[in-house]
C-alpha positions in Angstrom: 16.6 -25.8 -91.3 19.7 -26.7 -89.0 20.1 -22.7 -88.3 16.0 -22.6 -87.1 16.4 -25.3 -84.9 19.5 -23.9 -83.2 17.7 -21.3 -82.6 14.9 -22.6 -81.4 16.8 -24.6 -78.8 18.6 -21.2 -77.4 15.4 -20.1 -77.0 14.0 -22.5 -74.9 17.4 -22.8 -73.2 16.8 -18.8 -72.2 13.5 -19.5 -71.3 14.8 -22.5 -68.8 17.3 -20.5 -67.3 15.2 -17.4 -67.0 12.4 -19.8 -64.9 15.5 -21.1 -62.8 16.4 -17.4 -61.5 12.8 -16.5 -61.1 12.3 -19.3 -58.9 15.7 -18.6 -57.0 14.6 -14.6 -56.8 11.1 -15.7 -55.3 12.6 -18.3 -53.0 15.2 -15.6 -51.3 12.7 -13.1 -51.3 9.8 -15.6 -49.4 12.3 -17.7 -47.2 15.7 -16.9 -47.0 15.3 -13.5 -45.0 18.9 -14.5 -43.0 20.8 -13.8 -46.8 20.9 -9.9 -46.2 19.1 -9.0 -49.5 18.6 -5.6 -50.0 15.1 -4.7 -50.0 15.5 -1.2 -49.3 12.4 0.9 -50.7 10.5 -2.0 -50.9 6.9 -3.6 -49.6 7.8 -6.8 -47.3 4.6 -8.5 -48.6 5.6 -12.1 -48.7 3.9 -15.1 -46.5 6.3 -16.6 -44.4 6.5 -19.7 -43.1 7.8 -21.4 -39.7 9.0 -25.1 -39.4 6.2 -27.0 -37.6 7.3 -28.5 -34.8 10.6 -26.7 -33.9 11.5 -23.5 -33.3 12.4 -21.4 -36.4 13.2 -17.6 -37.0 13.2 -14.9 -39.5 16.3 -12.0 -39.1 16.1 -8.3 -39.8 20.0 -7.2 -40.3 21.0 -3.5 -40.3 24.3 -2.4 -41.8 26.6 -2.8 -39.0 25.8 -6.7 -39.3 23.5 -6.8 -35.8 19.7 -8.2 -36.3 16.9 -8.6 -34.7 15.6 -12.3 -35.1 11.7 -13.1 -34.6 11.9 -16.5 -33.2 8.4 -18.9 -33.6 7.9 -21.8 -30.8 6.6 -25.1 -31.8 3.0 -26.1 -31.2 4.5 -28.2 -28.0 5.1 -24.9 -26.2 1.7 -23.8 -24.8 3.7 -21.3 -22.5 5.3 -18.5 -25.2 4.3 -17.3 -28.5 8.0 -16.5 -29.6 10.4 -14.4 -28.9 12.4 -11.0 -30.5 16.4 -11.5 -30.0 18.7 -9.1 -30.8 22.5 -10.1 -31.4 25.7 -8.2 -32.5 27.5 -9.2 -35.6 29.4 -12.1 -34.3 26.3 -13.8 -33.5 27.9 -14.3 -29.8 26.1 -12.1 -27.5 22.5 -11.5 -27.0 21.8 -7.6 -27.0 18.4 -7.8 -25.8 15.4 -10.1 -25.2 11.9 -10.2 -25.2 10.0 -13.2 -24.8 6.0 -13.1 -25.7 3.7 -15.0 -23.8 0.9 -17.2 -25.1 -1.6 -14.8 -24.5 -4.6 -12.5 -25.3 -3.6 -8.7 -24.1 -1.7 -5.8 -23.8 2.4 -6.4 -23.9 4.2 -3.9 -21.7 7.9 -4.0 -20.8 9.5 -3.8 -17.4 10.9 -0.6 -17.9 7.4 1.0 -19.1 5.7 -0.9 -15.7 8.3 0.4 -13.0 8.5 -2.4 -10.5 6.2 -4.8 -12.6 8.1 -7.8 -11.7 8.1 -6.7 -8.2 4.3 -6.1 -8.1 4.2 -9.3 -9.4 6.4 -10.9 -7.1 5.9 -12.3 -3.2 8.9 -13.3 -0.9 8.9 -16.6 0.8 6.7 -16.8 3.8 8.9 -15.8 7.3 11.5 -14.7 4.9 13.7 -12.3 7.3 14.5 -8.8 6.5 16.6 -7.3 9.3 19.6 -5.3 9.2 18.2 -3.8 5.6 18.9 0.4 4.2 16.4 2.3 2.9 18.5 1.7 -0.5 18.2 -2.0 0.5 14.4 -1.5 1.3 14.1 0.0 -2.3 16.2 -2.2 -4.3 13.8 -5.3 -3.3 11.0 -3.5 -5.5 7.6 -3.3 -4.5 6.4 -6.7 -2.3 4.5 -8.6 0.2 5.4 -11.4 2.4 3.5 -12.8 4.7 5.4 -13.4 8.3 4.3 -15.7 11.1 7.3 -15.3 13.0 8.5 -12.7 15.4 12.0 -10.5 14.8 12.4 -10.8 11.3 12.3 -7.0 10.8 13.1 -4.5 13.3 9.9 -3.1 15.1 7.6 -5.7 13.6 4.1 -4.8 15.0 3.0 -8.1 15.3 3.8 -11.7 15.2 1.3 -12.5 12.9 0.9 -10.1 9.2 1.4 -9.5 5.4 4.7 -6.7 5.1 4.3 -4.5 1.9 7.0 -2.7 0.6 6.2 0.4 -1.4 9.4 2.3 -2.9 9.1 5.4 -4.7 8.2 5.0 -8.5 11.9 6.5 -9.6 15.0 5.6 -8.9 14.1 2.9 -6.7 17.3 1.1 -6.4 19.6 4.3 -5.1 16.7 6.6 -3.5 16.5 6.8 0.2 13.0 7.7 0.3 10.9 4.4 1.8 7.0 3.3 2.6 6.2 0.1 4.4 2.5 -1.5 5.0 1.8 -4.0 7.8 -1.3 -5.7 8.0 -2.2 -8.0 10.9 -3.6 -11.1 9.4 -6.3 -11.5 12.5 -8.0 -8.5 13.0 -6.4 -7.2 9.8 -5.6 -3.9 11.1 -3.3 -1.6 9.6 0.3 0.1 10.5 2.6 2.2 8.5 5.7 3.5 8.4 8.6 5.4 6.5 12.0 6.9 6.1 13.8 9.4 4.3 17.7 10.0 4.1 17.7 11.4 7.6 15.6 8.6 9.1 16.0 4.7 8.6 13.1 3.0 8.3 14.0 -0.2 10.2 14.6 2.4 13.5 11.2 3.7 13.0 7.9 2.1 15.2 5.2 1.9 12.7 1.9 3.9 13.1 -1.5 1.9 13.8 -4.3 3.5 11.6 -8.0 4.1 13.2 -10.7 2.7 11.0 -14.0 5.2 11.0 -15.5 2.9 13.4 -12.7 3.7 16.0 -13.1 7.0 15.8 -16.8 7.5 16.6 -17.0 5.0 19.1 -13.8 6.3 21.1 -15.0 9.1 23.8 -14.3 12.4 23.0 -15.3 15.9 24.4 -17.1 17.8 22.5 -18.1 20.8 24.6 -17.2 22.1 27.7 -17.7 25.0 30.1 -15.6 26.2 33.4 -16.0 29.1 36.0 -12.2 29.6 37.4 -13.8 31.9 39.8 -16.3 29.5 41.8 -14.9 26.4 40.1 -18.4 25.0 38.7 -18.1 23.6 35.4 -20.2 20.8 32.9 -18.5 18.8 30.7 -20.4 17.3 27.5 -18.8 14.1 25.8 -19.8 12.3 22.8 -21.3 9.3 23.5 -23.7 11.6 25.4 -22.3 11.4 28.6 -22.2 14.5 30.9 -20.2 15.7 33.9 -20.9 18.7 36.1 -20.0 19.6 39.1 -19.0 23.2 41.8 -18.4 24.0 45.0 -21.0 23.9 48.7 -20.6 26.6 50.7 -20.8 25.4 54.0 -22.9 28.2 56.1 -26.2 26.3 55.5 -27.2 22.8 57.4 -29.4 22.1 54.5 -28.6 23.5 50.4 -29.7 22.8 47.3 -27.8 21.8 44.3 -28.9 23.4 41.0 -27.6 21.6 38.5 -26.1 23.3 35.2 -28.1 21.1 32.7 -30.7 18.8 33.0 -29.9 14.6 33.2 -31.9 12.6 31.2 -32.2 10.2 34.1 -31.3 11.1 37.9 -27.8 11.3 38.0 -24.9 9.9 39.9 -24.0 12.2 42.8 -20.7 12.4 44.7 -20.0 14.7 47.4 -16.3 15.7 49.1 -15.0 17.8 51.4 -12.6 20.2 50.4 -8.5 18.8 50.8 -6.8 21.8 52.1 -8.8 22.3 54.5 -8.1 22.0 58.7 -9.6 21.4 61.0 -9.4 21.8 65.0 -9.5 18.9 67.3 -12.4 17.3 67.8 -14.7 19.4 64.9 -17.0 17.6 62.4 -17.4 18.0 59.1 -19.6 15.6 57.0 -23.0 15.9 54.7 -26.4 13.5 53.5 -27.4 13.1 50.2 -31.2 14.2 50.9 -32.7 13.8 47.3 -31.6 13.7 43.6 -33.6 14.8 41.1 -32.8 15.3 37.1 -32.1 19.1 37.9 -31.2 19.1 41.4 -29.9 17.9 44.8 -30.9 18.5 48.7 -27.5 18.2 50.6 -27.5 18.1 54.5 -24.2 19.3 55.8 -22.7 19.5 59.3 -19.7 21.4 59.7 -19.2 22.8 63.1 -16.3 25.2 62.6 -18.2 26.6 59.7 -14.8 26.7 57.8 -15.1 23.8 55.4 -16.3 23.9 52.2 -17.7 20.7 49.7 -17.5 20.0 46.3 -20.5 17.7 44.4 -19.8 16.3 41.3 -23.3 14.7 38.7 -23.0 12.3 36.5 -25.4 11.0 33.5 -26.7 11.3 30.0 -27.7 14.8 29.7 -31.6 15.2 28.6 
């Protein structure tokens, strides 16, 4: 009888002590992640979970004695999620650090967005900029600023503007290669400039652009025609406009103009004597408009040397 029950104690003793390392086991392998357990070739399946209210972390160790620690934020702190640190073995220095923020979205890393935080970033209104490298230029990232001040860059454009600063995608802090945006905050036109290793960009003027509506309202000439023997010629511009014009010989009292093309409306007619011409003392030389028509002109002319000759210039919307 005395042999059964001392056995029956042990038993339940083993069973006590078995329980105790089972709950010990369990509690490392769903809490205690900091203990370095080796869990090598196994599934990382347990819940885990973070002190309300403070901020609490679970670490990853490799076998040089670094980890990367996943750090939870309490409830309080509506601006970050958490955090992943990495720190070497003494637990001293932080290796590397990436905060998440409290939101819904894509995570993407400086490095991966080149120039993120500049794209993200805007200098202090009138902040001044003179005296800056290209290398300087680039090291600032990519910018705006607006500027309400005059001189604080070299060749500012205008006293009034938003300065964009667009550095090449690689190797932005040592490259030489430079792009710069101005746009006037009134009429919010546009200048550019740039530099290279050969040209600083705070020498160069910048560049206005033309807008599309510029450039078909501004005059142009789109067709022309010229005799260099006689000197008539027509002109044809883009807004319609035409100008023609040639040279009156001067044997006739009365001549008629022939114009090249037709005017939509009678023209505007302008008649001159020729410049290198003499004359002896006491001559005359001087013509009447007569009549303008859309296709032609009767001139009177007196010349009484007979040696002049006159030029006629038309002016109008051609037909």
């Amino acid at each position: 009888m005395l042999i059964d029950s001392l056995v029956s104690v042990l038993k339940a003793i083993g069973k006590d002590i078995k329980t105790i390392a089972d709950s010990v086991d369990k509690k490392a392998d769903s809490a205690d992640l900091s203990s370095k357990r080796d869990i090598s070739n196994t599934d990382f399946n347990k819940l885990i979970a973070i002190r309300a209210g403070s901020y609490s972390n679970i670490r990853l160790y490799n076998d040089e004695g670094e980890y990367t620690a996943f750090e939870g934020v309490p409830q309080s702190n509506t601006q970050y999620m958490g955090s992943f640190i990495k720190r070497n073995s003494d637990n001293a220095a932080t290796l590397n650090f990436v905060r998440i923020p409290n939101k819904t979205g894509v995570l993407a890393l400086e490095n991966d967005m080149r120039n993120l935080h500049g794209l993200m970033h805007k200098f202090s209104d009138n902040t001044s900029f003179t005296g800056l490298s290209n290398v300087q230029w680039n090291q600032k990232g990519v910018f705006s600023c607006f500027i309400a001040q005059n001189g604080k860059f070299e060749n500012q454009p205008t006293q009034y503007g938003q300065l964009i600063n667009l550095p090449p995608s690689e190797n932005s802090t040592s490259s030489p290669e430079c792009a710069q945006l101005w746009i006037e905050q009134a009429g919010a036109s546009v200048w550019t400039r740039g530099g290279n290793a050969a040209i600083a960009v705070k020498d160069n003027a910048f560049r206005r652009l033309a807008f599309i509506d510029e450039v078909t309202a501004r005059r142009t000439v789109v067709n022309s025609w010229h005799n260099p023997y006689n000197g008539d010629y027509w002109r044809d511009w883009s807004d319609g406009w035409c100008e023609e014009g040639g040279n009156i010989s001067s044997t006739n009292r009365d001549t008629t103009i022939t114009f090249h093309k037709a005017f939509k409306n009678v023209p505007i007619l302008t008649v001159s004597p020729r410049t290198n011409n003499e004359y002896l003392t006491g001559s005359q030389c001087n013509t009447t408009i007569k009549a303008v028509t859309r296709t032609n002109a009767q001139i009177g002319i007196y010349d009484s040397k007979a040696i002049a000759g006159f030029y006629w210039k038309a002016e109008g919307y051609k037909a």
